[in-house]
ZAPA-312392 format. One record per atom (N, C-alpha, C, CB): residue number from 0; residue in one letter; atom name; y, z, x. Coordinates in nm, 3 decimals. Atoms other than C-alpha are relative to their C-alpha. Glycine has a CB too. Example, Ala and Ser with C-alpha at 12.3 -4.5 7.8 and 13.67 -1.06 7.14 Angstrom:
% ZAPA-312392
> 0_a_N_-0.119_0.000_0.089 .
> 0_a_CA_-0.450_0.780_1.230 .
> 0_a_C_0.120_0.000_0.090 .
> 0_a_CB_0.003_0.125_-0.099 .
> 1_s_N_-0.119_-0.006_-0.082 .
> 1_s_CA_-0.106_0.714_1.367 .
> 1_s_C_0.109_0.073_-0.077 .
> 1_s_CB_0.046_-0.142_0.041 .
This chain:
% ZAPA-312392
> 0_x_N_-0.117_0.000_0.084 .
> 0_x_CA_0.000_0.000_0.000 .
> 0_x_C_0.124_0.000_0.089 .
> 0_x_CB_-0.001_0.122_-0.096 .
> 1_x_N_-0.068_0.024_-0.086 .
> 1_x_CA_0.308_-0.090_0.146 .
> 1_x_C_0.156_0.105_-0.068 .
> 1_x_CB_-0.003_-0.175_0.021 .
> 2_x_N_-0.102_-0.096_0.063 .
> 2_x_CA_0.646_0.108_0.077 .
> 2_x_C_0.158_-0.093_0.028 .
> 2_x_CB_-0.010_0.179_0.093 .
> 3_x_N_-0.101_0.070_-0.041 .
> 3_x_CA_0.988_-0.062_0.027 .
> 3_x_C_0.091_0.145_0.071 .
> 3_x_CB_0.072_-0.099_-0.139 .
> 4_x_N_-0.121_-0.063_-0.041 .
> 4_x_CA_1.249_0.099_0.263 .
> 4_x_C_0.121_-0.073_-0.030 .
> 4_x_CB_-0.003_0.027_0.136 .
> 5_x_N_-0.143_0.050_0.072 .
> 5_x_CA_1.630_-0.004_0.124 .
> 5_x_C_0.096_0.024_0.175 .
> 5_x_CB_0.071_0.145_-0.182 .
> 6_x_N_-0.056_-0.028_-0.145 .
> 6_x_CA_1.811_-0.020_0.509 .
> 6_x_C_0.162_-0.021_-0.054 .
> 6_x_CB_-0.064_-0.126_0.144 .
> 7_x_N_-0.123_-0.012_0.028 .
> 7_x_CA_2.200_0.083_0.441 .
> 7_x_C_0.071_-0.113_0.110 .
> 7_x_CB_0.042_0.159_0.010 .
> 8_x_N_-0.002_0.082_-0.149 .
> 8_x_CA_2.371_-0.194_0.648 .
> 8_x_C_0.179_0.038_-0.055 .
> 8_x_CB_-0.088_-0.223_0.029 .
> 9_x_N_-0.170_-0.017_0.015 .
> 9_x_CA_2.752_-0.161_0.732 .
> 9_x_C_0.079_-0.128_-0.039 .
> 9_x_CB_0.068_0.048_0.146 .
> 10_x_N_-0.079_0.051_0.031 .
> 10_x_CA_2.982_-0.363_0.597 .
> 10_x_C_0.116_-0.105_0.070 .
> 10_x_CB_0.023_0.082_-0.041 .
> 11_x_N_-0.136_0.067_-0.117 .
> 11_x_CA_3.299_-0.572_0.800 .
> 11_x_C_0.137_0.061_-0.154 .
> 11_x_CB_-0.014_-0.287_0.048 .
> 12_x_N_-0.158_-0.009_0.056 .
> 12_x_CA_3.664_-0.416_0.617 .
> 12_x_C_0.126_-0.023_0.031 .
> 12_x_CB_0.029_0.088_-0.019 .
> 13_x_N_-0.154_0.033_-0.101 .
> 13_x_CA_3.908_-0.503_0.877 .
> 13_x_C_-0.001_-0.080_0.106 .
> 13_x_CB_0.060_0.120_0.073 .
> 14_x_N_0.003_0.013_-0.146 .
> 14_x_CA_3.940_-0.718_1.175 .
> 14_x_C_0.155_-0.044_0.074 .
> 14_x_CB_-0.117_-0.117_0.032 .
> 15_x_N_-0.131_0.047_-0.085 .
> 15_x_CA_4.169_-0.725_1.449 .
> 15_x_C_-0.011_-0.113_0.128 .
> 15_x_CB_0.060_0.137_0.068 .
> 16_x_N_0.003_0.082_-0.163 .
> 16_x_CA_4.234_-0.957_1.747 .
> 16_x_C_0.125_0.032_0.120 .
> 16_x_CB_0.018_-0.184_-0.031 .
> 17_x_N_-0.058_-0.009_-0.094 .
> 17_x_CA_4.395_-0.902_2.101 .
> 17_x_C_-0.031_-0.126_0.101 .
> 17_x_CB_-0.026_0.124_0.039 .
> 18_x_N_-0.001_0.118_-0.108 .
> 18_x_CA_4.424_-1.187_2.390 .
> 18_x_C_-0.182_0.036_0.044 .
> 18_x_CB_0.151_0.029_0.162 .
> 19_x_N_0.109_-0.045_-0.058 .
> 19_x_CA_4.114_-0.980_2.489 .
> 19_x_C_-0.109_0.048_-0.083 .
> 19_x_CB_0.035_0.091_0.080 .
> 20_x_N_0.112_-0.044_0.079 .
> 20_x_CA_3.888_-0.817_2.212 .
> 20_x_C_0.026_-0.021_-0.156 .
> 20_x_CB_-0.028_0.151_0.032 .
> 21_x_N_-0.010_0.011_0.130 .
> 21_x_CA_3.807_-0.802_1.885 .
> 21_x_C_-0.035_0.145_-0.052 .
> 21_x_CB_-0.088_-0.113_-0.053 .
> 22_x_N_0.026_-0.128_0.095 .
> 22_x_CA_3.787_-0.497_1.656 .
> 22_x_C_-0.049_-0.045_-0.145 .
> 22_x_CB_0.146_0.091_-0.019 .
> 23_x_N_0.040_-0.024_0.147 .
> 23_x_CA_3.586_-0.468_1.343 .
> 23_x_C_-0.026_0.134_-0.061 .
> 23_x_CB_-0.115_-0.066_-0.022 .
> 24_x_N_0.056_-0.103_0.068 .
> 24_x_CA_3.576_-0.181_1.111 .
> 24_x_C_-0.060_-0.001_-0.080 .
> 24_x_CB_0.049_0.060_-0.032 .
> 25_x_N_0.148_-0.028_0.080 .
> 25_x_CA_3.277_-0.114_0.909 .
> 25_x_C_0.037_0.093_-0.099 .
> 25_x_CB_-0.131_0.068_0.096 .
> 26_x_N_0.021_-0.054_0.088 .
> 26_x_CA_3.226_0.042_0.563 .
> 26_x_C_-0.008_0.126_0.023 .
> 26_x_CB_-0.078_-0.044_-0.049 .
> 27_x_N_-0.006_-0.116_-0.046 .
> 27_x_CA_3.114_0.337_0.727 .
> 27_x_C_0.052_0.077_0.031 .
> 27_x_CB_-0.025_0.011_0.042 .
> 28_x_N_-0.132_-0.050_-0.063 .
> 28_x_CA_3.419_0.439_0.885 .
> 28_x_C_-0.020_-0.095_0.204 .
> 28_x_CB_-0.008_0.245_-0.008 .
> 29_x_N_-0.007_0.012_-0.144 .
> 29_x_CA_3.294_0.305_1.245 .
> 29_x_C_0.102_-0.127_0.043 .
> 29_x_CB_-0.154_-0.022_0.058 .
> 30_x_N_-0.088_0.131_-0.073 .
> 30_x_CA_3.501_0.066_1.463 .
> 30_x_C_-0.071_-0.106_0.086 .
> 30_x_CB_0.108_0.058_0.103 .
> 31_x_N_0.095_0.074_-0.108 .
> 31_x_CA_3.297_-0.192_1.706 .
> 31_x_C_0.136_-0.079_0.065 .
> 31_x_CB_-0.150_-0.122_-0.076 .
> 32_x_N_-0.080_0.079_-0.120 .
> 32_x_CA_3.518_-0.359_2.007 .
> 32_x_C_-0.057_-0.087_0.109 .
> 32_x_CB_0.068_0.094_0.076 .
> 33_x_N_0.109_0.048_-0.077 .
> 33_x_CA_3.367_-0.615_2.149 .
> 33_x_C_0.105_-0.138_0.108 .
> 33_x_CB_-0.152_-0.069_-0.131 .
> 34_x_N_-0.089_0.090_-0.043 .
> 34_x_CA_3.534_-0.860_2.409 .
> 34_x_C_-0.011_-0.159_-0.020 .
> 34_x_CB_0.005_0.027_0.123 .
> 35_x_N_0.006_0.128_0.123 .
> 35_x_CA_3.669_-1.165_2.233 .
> 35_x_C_-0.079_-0.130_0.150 .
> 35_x_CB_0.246_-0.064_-0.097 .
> 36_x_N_0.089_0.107_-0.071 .
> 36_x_CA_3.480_-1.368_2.545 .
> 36_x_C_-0.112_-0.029_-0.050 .
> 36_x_CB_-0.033_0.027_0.121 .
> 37_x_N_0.152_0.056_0.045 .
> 37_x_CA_3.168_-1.372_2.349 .
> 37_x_C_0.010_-0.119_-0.065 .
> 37_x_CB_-0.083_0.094_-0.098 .
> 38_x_N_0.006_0.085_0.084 .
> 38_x_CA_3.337_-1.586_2.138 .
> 38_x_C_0.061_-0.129_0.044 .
> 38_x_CB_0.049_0.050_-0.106 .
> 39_x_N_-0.090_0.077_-0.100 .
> 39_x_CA_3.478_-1.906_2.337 .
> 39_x_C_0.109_-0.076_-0.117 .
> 39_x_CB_-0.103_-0.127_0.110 .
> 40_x_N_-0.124_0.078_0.103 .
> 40_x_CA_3.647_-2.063_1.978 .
> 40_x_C_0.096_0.077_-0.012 .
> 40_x_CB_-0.033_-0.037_-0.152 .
> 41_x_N_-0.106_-0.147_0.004 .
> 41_x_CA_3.829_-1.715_1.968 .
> 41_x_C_0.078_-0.001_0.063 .
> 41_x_CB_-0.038_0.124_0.031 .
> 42_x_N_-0.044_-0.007_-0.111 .
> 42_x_CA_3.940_-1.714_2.289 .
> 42_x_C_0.143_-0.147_0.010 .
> 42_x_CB_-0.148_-0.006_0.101 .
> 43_x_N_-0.131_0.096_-0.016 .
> 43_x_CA_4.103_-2.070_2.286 .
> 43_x_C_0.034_-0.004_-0.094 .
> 43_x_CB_0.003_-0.127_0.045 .
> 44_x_N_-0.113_0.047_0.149 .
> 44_x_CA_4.297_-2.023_1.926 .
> 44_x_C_0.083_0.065_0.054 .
> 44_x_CB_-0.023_0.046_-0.178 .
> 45_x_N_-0.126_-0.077_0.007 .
> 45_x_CA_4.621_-1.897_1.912 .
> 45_x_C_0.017_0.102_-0.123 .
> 45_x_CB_0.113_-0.102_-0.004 .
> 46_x_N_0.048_-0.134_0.081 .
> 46_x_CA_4.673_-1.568_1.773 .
> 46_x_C_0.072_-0.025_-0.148 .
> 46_x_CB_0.062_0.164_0.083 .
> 47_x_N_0.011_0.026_0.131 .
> 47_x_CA_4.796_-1.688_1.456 .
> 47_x_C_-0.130_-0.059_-0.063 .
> 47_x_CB_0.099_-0.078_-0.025 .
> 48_x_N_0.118_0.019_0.055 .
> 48_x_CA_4.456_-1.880_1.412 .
> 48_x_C_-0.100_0.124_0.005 .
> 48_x_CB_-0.053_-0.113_0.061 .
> 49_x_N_0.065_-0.076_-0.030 .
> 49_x_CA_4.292_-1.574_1.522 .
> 49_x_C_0.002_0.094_-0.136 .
> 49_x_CB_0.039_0.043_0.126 .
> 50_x_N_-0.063_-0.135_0.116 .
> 50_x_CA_4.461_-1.348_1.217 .
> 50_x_C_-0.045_-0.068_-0.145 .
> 50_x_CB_0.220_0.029_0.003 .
> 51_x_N_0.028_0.056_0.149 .
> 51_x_CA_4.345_-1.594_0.955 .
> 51_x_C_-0.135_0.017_-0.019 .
> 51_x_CB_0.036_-0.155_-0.029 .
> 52_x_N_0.116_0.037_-0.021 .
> 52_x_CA_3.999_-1.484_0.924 .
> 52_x_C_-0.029_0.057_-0.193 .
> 52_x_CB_-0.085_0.084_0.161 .
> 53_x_N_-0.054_-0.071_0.197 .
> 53_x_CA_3.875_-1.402_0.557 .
> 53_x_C_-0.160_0.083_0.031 .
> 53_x_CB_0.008_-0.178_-0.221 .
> 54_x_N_0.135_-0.023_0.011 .
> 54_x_CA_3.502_-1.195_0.498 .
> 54_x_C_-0.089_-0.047_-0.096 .
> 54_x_CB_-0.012_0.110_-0.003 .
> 55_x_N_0.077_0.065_0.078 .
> 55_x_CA_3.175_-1.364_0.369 .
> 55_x_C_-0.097_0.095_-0.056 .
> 55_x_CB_-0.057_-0.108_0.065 .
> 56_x_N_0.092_-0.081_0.039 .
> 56_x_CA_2.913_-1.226_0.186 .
> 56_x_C_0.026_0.134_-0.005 .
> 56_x_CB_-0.094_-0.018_0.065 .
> 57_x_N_0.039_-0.150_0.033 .
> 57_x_CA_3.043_-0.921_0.079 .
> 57_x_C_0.061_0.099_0.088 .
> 57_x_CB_-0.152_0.024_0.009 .
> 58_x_N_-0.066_-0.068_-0.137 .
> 58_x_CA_3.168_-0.817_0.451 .
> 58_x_C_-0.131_-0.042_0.103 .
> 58_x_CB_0.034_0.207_-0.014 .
> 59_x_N_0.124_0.008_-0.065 .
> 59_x_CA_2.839_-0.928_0.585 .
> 59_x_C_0.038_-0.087_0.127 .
> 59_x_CB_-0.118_-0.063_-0.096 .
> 60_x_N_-0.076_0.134_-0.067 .
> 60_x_CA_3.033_-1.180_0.784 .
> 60_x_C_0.147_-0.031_0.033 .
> 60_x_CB_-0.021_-0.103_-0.081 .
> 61_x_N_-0.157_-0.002_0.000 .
> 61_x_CA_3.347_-1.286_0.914 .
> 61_x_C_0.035_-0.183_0.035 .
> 61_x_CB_0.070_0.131_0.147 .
> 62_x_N_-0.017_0.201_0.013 .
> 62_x_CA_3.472_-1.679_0.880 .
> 62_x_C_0.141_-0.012_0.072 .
> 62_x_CB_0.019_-0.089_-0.209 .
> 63_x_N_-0.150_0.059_-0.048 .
> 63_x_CA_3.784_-1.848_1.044 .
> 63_x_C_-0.040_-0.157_-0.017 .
> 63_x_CB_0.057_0.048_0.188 .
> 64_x_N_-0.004_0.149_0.082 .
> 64_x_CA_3.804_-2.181_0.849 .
> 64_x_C_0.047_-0.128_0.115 .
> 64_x_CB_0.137_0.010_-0.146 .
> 65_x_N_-0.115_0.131_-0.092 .
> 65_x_CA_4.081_-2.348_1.091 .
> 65_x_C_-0.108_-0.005_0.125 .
> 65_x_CB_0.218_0.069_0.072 .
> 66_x_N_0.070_0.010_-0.165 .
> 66_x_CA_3.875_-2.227_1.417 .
> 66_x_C_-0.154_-0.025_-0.018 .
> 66_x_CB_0.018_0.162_0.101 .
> 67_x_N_0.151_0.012_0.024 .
> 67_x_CA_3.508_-2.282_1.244 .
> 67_x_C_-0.093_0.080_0.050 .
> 67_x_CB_-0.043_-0.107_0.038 .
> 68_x_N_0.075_-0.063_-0.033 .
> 68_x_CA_3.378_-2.006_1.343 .
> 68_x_C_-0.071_0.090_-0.072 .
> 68_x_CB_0.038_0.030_0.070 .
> 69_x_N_0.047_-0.087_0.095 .
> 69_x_CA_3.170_-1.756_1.186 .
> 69_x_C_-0.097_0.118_0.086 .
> 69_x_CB_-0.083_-0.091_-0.119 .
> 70_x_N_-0.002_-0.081_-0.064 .
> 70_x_CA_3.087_-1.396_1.318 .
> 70_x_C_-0.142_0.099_-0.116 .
> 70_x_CB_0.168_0.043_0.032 .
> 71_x_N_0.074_-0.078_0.031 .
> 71_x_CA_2.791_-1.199_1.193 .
> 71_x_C_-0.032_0.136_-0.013 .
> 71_x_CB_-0.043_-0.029_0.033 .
> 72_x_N_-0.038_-0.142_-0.031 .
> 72_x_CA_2.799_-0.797_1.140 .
> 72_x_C_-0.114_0.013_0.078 .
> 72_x_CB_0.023_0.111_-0.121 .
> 73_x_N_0.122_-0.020_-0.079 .
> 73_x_CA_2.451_-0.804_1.234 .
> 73_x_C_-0.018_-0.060_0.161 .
> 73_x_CB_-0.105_-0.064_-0.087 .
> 74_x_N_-0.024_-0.004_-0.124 .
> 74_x_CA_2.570_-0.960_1.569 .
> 74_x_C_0.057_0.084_0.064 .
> 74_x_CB_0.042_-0.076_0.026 .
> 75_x_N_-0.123_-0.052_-0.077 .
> 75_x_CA_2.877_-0.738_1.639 .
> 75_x_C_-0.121_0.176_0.043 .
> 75_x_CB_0.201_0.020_-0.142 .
> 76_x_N_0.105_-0.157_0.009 .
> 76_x_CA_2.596_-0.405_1.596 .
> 76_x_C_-0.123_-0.038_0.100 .
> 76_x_CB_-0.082_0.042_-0.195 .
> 77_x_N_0.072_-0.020_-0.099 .
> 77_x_CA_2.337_-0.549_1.793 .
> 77_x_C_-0.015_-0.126_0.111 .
> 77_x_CB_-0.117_0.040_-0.059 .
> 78_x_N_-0.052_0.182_-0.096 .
> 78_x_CA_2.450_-0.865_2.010 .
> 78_x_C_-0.100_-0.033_0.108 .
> 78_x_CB_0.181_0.002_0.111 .
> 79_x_N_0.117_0.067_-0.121 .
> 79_x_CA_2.151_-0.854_2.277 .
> 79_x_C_-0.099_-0.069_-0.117 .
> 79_x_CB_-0.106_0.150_0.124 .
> 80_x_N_0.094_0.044_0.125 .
> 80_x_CA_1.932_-0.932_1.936 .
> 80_x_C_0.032_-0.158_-0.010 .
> 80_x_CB_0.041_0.089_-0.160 .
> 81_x_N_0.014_0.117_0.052 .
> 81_x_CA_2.104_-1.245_1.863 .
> 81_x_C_0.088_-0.065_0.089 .
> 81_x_CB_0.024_-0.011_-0.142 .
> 82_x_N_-0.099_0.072_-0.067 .
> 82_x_CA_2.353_-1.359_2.128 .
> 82_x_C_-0.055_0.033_0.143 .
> 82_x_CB_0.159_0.047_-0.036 .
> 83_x_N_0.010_-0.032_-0.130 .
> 83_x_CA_2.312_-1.414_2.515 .
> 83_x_C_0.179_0.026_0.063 .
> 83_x_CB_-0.093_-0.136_0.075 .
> 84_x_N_-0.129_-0.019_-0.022 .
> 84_x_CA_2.580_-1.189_2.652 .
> 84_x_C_0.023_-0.047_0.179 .
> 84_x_CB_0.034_0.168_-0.045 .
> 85_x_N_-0.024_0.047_-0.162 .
> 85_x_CA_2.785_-1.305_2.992 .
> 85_x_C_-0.048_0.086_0.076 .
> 85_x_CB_0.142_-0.016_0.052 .
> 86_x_N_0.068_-0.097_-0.121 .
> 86_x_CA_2.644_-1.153_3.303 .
> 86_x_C_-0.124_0.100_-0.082 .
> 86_x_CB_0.147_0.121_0.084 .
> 87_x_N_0.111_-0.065_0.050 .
> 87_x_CA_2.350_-1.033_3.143 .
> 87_x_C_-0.132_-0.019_-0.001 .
> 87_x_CB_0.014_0.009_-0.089 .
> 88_x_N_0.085_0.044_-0.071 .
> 88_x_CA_2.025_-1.047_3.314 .
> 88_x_C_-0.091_-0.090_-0.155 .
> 88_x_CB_-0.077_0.137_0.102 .
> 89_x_N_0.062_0.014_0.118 .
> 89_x_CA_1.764_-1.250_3.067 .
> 89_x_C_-0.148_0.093_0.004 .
> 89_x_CB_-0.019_-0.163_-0.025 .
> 90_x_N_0.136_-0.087_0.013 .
> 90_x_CA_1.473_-1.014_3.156 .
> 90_x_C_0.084_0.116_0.020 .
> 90_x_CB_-0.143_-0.022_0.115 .
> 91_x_N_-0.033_-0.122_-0.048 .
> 91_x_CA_1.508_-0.634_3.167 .
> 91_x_C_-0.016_0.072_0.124 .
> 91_x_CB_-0.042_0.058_-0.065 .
> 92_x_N_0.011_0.010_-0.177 .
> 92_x_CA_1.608_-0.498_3.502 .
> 92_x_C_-0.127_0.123_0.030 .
> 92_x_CB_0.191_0.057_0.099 .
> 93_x_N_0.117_0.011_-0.091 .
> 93_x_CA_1.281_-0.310_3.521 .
> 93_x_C_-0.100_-0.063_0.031 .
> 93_x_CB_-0.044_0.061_-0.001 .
> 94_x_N_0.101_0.073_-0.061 .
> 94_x_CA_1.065_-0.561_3.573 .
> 94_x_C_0.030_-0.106_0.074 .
> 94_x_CB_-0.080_-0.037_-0.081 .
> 95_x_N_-0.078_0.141_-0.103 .
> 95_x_CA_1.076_-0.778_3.887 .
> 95_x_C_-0.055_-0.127_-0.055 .
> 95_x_CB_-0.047_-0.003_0.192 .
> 96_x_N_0.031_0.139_0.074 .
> 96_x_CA_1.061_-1.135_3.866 .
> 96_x_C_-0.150_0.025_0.090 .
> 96_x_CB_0.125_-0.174_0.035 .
> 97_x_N_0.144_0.072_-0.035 .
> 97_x_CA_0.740_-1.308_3.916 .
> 97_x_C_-0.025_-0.057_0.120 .
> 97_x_CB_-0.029_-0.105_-0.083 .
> 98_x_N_0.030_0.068_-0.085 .
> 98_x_CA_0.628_-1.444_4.208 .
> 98_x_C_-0.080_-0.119_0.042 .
> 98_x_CB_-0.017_0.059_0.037 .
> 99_x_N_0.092_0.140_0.023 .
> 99_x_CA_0.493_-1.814_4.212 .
> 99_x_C_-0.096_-0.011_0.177 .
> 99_x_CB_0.146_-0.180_-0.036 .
> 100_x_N_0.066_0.071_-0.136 .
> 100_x_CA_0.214_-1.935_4.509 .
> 100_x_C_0.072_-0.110_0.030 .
> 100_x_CB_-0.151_-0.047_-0.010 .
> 101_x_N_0.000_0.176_-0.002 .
> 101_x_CA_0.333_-2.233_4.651 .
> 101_x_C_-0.113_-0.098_0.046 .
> 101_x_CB_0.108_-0.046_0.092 .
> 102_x_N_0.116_0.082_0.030 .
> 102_x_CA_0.124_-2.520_4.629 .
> 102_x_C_0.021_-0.052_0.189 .
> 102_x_CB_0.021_-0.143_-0.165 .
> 103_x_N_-0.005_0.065_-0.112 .
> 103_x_CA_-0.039_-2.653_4.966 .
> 103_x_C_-0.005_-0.117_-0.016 .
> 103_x_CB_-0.076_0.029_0.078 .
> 104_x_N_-0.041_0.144_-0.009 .
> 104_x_CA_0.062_-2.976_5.084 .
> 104_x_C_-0.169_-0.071_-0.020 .
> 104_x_CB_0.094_-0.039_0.176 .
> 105_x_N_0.166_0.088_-0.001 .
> 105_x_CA_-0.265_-3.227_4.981 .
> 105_x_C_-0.004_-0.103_0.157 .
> 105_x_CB_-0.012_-0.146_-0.183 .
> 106_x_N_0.026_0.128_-0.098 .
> 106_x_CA_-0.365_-3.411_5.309 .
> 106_x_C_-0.142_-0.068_-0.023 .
> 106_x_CB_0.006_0.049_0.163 .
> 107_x_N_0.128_0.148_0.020 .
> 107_x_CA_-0.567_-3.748_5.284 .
> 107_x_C_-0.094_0.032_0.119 .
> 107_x_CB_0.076_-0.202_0.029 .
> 108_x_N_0.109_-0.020_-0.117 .
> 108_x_CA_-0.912_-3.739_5.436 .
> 108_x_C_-0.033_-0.129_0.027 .
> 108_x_CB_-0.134_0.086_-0.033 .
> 109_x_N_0.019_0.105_-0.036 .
> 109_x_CA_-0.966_-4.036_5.622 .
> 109_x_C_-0.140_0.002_0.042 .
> 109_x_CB_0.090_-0.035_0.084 .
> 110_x_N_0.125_0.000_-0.042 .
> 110_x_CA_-1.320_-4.157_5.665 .
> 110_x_C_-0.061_-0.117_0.092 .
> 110_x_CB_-0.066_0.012_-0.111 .
């Protein structure tokens, strides 16, 4: 038998923009600040395109029409989940990399 769990998810109620980050506040009361480099359409608008953003779904989302972008809450909360962030290894730094054999050279047998 399986059991539904109902997962409370936060909301988007506010966002801000700076040359440098973004702020979202959440239903909850929390704030998230994340630096607007994740976003490269962000980055090159001008901060009037930046201020026009509206929320989708409820708050589930955040849209900017002019700059086509569209921002996910469920990214801004857990961004290694769905985004590759800059400088950010793609394996976890405890495990080393792998180590390949290299292949020996084939030499022809002459008969």
């Amino acid at each position: 038998m399986s059991t539904l769990i109902e997962r409370a998810e936060a909301l988007a109620v506010d966002v801000s923009c700076t040359d440098d980050d973004q702020s979202v506040v959440f239903s909850d009361g929390r704030t998230v600040t994340v630096p607007l480099a994740w976003f490269p359409r962000l980055v090159g608008a001008p901060a009037k395109q930046r201020a026009g953003w509206e929320l989708i779904g409820g708050g589930v989302g955040i849209h900017w029409e002019v700059i086509d972008e569209d921002i996910s809450v469920a990214s801004l909360l857990q961004p290694e989940n769905f985004m590759r962030l800059p400088d950010k290894a793609l394996h976890p730094a405890s495990r080393a990399p792998r180590r390949t054999k290299k292949a020996k050279p084939v030499r022809a047998v002459r008969g």
